[in-house]
N, C-alpha and C positions, 0 to 999 in steps of 0.2 A: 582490499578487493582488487584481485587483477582486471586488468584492462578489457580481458576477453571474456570477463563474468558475464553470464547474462543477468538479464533482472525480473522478477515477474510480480504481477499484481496481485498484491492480500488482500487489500481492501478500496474503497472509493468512497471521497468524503466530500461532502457538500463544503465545508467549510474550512480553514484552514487551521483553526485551535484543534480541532477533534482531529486532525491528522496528526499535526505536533504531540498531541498526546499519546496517542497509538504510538507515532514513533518512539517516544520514548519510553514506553511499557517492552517496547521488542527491543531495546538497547540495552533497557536493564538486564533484559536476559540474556544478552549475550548475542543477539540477532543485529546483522548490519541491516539498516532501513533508513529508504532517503522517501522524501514528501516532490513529488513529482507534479506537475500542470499549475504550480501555485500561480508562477507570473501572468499565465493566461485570465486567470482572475481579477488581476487589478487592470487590465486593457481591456478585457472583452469580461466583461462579468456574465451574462449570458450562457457564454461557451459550458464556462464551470457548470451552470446549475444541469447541465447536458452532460459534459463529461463526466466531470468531478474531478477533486484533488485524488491522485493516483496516490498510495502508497506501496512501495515495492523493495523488496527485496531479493537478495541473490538467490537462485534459484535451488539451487541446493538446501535453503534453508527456509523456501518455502511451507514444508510441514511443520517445523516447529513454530513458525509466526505462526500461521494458521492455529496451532494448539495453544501457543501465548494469547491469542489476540478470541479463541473462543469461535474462529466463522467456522461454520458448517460446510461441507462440500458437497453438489449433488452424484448421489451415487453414480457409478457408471451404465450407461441403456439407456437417461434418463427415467423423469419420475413416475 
């Protein structure tokens, strides 16, 4: 991934196994995917059940995560 990629969020996860897994469901396909907010978790556990563990990928290849990983989008106008 070049430097100037950007990144954007597929999914949010309470926990850190259920990211690792998604990550690697989007690797096998051929999707780059990094597990983003973990450290926040073991110093502020708090923050996480707020935030969540970000999972992300390059931007460009956010529709095919999205189609690997099965999340819906909401329409555009809203619902």
């Amino acid at each position: 991934m070049a430097e100037q990629d950007e990144l954007s969020t597929v999914m949010t996860f309470s926990n850190r196994p259920e990211a690792d897994l998604a990550r690697e469901r989007l690797e096998g396909e051929g999707v780059e995917a990094f597990v983003m907010d973990d450290m926040t978790s073991g110093v502020m556990p708090y923050v996480t059940g707020v935030a969540g563990i970000r999972l992300q990928v390059p931007t460009e290849q956010l529709e095919k995560a999205r189609e690997v990983l099965g999340v819906q989008t909401a329409p555009e106008g809203g619902a």
